[in-house]
mmCIF file of the N, C-alpha and C atoms, coordinates in Angstrom:
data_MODEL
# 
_entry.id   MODEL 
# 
loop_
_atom_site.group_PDB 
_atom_site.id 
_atom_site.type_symbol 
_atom_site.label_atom_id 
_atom_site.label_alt_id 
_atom_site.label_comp_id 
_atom_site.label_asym_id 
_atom_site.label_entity_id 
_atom_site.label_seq_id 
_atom_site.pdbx_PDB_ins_code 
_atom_site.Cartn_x 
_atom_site.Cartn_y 
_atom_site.Cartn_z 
_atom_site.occupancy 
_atom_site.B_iso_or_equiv 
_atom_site.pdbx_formal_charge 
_atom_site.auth_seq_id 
_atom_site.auth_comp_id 
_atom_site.auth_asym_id 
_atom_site.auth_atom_id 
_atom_site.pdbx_PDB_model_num 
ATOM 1   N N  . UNK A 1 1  ? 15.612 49.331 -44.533 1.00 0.00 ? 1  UNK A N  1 
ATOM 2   C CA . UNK A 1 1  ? 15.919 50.677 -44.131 1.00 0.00 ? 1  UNK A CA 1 
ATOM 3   C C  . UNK A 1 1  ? 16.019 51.584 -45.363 1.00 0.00 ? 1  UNK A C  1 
ATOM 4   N N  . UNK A 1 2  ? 16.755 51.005 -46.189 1.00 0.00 ? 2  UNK A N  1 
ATOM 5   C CA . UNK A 1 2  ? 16.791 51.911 -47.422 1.00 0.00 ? 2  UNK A CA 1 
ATOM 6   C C  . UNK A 1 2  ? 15.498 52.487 -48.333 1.00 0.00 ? 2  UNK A C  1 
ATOM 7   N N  . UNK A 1 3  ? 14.934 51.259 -48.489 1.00 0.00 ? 3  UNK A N  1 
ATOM 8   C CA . UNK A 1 3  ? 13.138 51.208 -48.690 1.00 0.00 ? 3  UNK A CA 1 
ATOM 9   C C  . UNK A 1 3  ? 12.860 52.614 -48.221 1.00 0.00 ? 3  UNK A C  1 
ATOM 10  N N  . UNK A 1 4  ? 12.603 52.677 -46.600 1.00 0.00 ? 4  UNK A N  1 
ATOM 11  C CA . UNK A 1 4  ? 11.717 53.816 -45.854 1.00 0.00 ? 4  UNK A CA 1 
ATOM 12  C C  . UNK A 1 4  ? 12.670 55.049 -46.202 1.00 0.00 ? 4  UNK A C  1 
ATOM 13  N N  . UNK A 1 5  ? 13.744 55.476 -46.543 1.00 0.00 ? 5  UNK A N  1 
ATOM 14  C CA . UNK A 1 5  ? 14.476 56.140 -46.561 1.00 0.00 ? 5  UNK A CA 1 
ATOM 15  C C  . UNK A 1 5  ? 13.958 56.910 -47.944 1.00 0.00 ? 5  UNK A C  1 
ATOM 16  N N  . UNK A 1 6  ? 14.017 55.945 -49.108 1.00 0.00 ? 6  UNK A N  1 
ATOM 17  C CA . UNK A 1 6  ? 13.259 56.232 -50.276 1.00 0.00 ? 6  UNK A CA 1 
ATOM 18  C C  . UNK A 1 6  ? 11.964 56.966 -50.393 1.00 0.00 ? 6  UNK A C  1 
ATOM 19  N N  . UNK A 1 7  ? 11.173 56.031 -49.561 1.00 0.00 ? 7  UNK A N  1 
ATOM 20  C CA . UNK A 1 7  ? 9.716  56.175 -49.200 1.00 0.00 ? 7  UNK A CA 1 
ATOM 21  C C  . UNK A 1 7  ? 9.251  57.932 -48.625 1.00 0.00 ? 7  UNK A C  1 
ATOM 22  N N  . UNK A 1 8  ? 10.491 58.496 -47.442 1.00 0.00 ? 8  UNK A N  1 
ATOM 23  C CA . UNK A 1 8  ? 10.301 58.929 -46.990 1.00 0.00 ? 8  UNK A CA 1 
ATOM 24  C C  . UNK A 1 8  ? 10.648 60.234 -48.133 1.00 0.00 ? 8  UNK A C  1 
ATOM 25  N N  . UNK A 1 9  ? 11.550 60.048 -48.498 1.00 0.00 ? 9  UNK A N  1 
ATOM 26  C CA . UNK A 1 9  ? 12.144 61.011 -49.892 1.00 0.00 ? 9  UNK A CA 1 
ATOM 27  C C  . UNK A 1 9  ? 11.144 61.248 -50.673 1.00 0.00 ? 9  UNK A C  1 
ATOM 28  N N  . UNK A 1 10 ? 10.334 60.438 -51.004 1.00 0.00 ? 10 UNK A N  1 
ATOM 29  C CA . UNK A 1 10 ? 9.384  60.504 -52.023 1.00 0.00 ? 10 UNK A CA 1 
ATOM 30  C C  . UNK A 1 10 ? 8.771  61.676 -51.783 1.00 0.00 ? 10 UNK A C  1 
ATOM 31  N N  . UNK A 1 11 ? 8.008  61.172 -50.547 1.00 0.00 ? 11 UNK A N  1 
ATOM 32  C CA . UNK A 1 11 ? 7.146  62.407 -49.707 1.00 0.00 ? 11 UNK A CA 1 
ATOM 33  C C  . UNK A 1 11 ? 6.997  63.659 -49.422 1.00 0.00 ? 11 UNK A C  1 
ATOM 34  N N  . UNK A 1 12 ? 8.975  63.606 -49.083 1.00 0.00 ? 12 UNK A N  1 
ATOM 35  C CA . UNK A 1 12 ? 9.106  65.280 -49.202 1.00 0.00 ? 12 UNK A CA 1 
ATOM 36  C C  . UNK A 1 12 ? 8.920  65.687 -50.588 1.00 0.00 ? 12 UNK A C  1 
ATOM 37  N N  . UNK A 1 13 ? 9.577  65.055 -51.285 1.00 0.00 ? 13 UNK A N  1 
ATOM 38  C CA . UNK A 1 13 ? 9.355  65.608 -52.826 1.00 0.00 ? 13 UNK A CA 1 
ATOM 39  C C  . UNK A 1 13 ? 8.241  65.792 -53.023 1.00 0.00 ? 13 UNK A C  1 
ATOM 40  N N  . UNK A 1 14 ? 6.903  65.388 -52.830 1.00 0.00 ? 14 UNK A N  1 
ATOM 41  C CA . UNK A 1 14 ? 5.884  65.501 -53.097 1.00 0.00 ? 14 UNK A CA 1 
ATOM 42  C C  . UNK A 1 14 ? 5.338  66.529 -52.219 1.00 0.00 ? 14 UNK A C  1 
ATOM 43  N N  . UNK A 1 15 ? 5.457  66.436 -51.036 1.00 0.00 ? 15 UNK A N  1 
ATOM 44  C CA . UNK A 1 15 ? 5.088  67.900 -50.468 1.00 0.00 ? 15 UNK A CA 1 
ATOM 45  C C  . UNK A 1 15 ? 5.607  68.989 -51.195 1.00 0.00 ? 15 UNK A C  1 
ATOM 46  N N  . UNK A 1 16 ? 6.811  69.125 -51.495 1.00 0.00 ? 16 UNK A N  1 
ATOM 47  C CA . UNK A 1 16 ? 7.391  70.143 -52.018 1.00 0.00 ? 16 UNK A CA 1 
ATOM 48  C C  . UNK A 1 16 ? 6.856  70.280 -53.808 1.00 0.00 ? 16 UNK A C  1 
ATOM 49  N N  . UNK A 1 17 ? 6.729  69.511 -53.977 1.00 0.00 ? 17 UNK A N  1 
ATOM 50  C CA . UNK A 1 17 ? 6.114  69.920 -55.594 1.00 0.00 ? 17 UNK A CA 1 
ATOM 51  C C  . UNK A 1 17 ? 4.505  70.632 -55.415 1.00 0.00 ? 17 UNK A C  1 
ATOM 52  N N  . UNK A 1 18 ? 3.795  70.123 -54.065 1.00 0.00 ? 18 UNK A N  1 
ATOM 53  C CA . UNK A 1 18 ? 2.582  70.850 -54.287 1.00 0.00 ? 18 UNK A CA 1 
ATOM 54  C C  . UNK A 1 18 ? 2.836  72.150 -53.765 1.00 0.00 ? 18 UNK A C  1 
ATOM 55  N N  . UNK A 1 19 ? 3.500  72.233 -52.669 1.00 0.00 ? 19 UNK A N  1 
ATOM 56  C CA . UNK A 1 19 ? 3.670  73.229 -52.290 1.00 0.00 ? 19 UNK A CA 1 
ATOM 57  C C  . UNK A 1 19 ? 4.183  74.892 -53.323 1.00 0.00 ? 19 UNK A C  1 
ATOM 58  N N  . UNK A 1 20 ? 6.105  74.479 -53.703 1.00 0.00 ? 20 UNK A N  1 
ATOM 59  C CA . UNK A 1 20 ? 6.350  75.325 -54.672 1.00 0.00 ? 20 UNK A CA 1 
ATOM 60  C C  . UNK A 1 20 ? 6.157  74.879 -55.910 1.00 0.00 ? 20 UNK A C  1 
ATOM 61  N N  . UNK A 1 21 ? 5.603  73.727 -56.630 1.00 0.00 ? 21 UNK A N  1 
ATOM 62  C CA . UNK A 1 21 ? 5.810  73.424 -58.283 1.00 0.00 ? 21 UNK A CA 1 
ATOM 63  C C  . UNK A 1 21 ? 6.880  73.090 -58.557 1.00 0.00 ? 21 UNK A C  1 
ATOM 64  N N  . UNK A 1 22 ? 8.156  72.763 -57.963 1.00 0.00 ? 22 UNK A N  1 
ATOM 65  C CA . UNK A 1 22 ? 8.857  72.214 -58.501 1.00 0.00 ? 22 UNK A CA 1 
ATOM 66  C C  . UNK A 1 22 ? 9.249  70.707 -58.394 1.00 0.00 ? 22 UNK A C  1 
ATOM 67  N N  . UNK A 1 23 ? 9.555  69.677 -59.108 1.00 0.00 ? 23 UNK A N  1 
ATOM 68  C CA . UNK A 1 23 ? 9.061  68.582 -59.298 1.00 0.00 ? 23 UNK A CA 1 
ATOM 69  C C  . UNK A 1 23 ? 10.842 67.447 -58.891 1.00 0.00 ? 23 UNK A C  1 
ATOM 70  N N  . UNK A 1 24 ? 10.709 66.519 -58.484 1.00 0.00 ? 24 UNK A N  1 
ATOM 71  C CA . UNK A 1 24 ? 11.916 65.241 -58.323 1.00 0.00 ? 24 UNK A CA 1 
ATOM 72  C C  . UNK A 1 24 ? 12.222 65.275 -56.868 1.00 0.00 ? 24 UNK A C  1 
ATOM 73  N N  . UNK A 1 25 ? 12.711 64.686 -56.617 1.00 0.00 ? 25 UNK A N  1 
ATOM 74  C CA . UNK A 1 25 ? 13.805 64.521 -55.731 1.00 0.00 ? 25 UNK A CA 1 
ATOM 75  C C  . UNK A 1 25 ? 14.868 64.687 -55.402 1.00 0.00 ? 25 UNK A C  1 
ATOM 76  N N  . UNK A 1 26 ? 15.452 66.139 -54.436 1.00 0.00 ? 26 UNK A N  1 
ATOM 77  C CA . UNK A 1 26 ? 16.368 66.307 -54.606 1.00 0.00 ? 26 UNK A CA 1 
ATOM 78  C C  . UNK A 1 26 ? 17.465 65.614 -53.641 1.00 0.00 ? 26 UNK A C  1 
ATOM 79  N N  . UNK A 1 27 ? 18.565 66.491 -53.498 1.00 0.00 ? 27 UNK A N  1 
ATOM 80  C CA . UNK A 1 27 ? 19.668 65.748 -52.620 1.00 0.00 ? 27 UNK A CA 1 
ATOM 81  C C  . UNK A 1 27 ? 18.949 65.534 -50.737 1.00 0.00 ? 27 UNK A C  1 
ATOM 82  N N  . UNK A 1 28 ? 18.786 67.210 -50.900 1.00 0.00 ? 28 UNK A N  1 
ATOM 83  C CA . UNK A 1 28 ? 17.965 67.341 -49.528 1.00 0.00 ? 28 UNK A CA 1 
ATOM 84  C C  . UNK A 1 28 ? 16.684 66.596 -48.891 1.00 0.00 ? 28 UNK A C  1 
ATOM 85  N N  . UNK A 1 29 ? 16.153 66.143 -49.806 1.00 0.00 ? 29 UNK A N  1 
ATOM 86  C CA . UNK A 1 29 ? 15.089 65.341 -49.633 1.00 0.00 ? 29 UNK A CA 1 
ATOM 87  C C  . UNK A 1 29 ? 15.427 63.880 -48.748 1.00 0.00 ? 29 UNK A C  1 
ATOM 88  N N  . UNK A 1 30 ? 16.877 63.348 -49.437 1.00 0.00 ? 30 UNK A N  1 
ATOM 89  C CA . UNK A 1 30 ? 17.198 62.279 -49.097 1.00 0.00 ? 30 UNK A CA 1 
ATOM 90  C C  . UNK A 1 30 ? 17.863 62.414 -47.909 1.00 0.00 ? 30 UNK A C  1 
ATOM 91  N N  . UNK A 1 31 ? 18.716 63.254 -47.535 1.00 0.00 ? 31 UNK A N  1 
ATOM 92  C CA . UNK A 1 31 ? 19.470 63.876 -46.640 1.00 0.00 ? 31 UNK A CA 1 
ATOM 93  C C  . UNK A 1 31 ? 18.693 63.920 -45.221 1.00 0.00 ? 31 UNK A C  1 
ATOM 94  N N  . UNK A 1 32 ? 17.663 64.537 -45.304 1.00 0.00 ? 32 UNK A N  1 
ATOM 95  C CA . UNK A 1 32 ? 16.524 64.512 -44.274 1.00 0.00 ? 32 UNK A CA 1 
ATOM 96  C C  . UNK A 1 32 ? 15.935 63.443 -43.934 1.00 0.00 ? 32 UNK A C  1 
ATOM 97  N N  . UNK A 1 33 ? 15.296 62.484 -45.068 1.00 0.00 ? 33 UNK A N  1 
ATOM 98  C CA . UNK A 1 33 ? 14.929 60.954 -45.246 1.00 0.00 ? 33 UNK A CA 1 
ATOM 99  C C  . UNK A 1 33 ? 16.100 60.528 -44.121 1.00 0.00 ? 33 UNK A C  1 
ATOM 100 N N  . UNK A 1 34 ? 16.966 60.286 -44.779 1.00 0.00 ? 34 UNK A N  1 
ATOM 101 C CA . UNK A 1 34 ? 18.199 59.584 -43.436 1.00 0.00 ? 34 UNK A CA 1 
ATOM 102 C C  . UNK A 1 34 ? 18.280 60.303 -42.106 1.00 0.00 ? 34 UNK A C  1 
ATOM 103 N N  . UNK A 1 35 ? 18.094 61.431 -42.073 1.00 0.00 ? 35 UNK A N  1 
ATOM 104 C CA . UNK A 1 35 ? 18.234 61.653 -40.329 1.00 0.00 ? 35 UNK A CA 1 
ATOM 105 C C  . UNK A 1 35 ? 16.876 61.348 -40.140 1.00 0.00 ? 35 UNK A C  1 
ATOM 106 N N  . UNK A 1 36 ? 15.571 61.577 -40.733 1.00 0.00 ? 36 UNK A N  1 
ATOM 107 C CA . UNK A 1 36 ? 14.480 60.682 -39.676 1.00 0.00 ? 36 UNK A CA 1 
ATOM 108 C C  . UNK A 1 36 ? 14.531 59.781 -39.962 1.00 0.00 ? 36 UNK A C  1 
ATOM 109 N N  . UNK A 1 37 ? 15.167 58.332 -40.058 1.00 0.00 ? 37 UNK A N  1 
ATOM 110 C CA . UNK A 1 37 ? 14.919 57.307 -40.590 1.00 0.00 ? 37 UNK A CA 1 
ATOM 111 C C  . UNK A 1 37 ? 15.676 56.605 -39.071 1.00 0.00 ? 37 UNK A C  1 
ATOM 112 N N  . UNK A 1 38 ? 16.937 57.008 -39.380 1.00 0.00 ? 38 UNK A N  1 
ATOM 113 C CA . UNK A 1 38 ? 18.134 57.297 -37.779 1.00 0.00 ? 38 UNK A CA 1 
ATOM 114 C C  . UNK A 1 38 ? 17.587 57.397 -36.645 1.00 0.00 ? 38 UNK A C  1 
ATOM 115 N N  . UNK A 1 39 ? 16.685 58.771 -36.502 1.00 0.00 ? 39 UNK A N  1 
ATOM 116 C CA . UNK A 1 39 ? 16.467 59.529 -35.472 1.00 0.00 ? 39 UNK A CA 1 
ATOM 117 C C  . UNK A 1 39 ? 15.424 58.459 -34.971 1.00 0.00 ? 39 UNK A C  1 
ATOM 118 N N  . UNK A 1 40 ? 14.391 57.499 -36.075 1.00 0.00 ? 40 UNK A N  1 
ATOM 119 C CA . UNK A 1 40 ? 13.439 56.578 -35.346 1.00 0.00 ? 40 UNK A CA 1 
ATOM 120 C C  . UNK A 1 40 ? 13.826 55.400 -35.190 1.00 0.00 ? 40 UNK A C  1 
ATOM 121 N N  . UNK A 1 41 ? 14.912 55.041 -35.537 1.00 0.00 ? 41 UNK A N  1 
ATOM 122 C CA . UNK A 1 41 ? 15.541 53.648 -35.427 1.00 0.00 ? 41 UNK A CA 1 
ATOM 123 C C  . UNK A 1 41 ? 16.524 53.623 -34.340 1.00 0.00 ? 41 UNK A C  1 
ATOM 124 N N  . UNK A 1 42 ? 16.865 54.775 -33.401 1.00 0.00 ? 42 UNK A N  1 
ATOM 125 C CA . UNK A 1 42 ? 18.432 54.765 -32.829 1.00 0.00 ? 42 UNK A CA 1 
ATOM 126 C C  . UNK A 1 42 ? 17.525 54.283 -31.495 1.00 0.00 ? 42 UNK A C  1 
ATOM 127 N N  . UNK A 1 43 ? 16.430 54.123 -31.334 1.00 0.00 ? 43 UNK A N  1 
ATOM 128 C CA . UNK A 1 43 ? 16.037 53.660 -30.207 1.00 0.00 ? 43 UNK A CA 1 
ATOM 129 C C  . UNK A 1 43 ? 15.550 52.071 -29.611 1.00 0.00 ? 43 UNK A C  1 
ATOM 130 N N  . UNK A 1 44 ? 15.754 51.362 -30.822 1.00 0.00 ? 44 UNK A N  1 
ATOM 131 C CA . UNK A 1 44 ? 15.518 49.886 -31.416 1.00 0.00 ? 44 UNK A CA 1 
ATOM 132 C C  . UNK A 1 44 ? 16.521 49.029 -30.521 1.00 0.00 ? 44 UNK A C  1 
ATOM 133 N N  . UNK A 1 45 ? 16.238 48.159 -30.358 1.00 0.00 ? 45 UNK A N  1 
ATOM 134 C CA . UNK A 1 45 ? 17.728 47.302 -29.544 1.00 0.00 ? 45 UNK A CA 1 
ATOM 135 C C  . UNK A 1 45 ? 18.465 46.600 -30.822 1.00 0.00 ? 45 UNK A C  1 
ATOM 136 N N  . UNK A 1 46 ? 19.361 46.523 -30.719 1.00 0.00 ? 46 UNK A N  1 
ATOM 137 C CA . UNK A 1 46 ? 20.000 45.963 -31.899 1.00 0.00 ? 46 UNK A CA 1 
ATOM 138 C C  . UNK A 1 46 ? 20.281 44.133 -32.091 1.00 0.00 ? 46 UNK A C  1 
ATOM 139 N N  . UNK A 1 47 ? 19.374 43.661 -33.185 1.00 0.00 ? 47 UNK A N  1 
ATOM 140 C CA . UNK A 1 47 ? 18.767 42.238 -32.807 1.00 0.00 ? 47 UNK A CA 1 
ATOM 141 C C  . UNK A 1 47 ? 19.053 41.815 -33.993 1.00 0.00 ? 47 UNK A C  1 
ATOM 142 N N  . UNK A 1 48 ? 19.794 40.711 -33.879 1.00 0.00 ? 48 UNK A N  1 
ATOM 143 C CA . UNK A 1 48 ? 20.267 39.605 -35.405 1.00 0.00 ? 48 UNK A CA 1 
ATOM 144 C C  . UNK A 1 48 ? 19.057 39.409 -36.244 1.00 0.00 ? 48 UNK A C  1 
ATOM 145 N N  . UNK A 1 49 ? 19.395 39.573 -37.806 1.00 0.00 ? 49 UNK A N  1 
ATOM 146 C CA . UNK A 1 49 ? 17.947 39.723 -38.555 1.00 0.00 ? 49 UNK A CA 1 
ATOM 147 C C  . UNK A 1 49 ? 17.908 37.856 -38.739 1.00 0.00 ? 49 UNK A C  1 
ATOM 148 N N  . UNK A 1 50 ? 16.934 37.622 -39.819 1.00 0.00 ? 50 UNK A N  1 
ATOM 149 C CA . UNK A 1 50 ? 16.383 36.785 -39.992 1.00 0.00 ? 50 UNK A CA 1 
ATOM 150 C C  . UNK A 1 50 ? 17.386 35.549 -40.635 1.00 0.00 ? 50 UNK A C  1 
ATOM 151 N N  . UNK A 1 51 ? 17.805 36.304 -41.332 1.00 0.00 ? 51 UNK A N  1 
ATOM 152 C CA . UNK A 1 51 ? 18.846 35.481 -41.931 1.00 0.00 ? 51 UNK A CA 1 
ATOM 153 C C  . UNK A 1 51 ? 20.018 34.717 -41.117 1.00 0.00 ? 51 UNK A C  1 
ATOM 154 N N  . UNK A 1 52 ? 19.984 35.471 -40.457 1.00 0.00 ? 52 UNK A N  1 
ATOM 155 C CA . UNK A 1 52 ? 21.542 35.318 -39.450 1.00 0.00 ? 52 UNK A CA 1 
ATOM 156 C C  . UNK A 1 52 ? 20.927 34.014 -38.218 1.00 0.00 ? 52 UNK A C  1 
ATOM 157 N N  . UNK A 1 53 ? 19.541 34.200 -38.212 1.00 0.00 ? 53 UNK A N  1 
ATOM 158 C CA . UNK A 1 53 ? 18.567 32.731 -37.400 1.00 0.00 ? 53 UNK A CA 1 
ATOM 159 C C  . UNK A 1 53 ? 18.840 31.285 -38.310 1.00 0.00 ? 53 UNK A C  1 
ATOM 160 N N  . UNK A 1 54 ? 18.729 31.234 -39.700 1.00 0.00 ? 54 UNK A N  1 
ATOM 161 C CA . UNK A 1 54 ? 17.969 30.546 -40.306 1.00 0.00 ? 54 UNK A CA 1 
ATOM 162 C C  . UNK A 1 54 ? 19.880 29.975 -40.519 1.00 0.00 ? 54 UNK A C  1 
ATOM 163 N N  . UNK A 1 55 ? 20.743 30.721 -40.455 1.00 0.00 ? 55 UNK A N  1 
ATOM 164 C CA . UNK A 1 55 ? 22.101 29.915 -40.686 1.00 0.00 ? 55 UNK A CA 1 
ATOM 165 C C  . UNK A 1 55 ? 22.664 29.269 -39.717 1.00 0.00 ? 55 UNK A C  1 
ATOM 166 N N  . UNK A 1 56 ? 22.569 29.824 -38.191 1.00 0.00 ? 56 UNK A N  1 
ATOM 167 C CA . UNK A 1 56 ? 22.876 29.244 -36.857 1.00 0.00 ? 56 UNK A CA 1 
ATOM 168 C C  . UNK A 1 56 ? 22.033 27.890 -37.120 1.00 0.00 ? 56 UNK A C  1 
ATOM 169 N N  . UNK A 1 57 ? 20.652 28.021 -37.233 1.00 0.00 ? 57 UNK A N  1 
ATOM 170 C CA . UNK A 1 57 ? 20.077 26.510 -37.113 1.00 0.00 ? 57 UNK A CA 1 
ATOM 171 C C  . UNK A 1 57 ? 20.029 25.385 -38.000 1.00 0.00 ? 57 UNK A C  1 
ATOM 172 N N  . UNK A 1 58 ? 20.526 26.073 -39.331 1.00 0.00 ? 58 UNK A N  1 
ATOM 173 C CA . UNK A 1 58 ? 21.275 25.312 -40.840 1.00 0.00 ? 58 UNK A CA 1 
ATOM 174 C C  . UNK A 1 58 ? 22.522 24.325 -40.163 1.00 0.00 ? 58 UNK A C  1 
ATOM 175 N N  . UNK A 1 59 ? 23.653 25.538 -39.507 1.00 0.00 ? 59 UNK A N  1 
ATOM 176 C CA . UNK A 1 59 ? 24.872 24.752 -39.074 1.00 0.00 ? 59 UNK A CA 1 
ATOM 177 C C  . UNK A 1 59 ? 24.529 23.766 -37.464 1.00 0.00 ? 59 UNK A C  1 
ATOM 178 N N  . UNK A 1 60 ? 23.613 24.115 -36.969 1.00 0.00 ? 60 UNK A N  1 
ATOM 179 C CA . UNK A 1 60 ? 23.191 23.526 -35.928 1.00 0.00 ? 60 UNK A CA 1 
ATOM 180 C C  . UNK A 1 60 ? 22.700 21.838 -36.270 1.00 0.00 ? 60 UNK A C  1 
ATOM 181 N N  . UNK A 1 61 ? 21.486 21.981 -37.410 1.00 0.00 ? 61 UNK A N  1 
ATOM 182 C CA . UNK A 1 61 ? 21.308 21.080 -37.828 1.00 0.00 ? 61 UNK A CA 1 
ATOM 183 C C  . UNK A 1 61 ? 22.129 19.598 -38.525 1.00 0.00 ? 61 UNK A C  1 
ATOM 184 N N  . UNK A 1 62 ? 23.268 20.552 -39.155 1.00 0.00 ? 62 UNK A N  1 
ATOM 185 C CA . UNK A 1 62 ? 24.146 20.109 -40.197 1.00 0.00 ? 62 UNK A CA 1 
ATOM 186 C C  . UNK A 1 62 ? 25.586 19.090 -38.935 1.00 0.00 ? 62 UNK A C  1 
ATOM 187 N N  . UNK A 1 63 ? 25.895 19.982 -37.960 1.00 0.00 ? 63 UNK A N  1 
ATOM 188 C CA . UNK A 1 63 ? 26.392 19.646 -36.845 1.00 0.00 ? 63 UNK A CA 1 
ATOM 189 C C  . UNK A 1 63 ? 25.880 18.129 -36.134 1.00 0.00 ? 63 UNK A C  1 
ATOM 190 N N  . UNK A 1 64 ? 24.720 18.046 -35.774 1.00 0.00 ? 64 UNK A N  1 
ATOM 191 C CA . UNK A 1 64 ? 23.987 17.002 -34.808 1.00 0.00 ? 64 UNK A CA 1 
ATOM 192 C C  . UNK A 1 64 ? 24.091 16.110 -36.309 1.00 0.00 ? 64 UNK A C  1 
ATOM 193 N N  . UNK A 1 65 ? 23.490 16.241 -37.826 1.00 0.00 ? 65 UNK A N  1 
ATOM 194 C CA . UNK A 1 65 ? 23.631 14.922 -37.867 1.00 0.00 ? 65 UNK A CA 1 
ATOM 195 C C  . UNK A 1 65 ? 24.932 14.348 -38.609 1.00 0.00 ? 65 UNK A C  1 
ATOM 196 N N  . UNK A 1 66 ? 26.338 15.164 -38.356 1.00 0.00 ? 66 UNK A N  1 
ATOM 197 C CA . UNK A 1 66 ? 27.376 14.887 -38.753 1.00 0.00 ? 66 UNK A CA 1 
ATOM 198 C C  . UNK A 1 66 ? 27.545 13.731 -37.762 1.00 0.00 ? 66 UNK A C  1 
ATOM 199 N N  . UNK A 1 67 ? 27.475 14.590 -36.550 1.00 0.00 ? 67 UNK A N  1 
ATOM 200 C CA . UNK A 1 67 ? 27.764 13.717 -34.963 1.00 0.00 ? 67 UNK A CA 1 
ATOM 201 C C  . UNK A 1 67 ? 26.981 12.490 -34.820 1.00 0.00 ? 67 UNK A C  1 
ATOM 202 N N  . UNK A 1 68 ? 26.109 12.383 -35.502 1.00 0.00 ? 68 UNK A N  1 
ATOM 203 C CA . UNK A 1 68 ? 25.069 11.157 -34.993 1.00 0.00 ? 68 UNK A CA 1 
ATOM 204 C C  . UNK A 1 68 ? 25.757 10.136 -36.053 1.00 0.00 ? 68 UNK A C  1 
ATOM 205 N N  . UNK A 1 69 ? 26.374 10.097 -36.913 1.00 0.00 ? 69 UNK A N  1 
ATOM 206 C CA . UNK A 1 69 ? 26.786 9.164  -37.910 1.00 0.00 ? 69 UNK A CA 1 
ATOM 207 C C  . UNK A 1 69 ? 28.071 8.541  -37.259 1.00 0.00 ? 69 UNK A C  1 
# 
């Protein structure tokens, strides 16, 4: 999320430097970045990432062959 947030910052900055010439990234840039970033994510279902899979089936694993001994 932070990535696209960046990404998206970039962009404005770059529109805005061709546009008026003035050059970076400002506060507003980022400010905006986060409400569309929000505004396209608030519609997502909210789903355990990858990591949070790979530890359930670590302790899952770790579980069965405690029990089997």
């Amino acid at each position: 999320m932070i990535e696209n947030i960046v990404r998206r910052a970039k962009k404005l900055a770059i529109k805005r430097a061709i546009a008026e010439e003035t050059r970076g990234i400002r506060t507003s840039d980022l400010l905006e970045s986060i409400r569309q970033e929000y505004k396209e994510n608030e519609d997502l279902p909210n789903t355990p990432t990858r990591t949070t899979g790979r530890r359930s089936r670590a302790r899952r694993a770790s579980a069965s062959s405690t029990s089997a001994r």
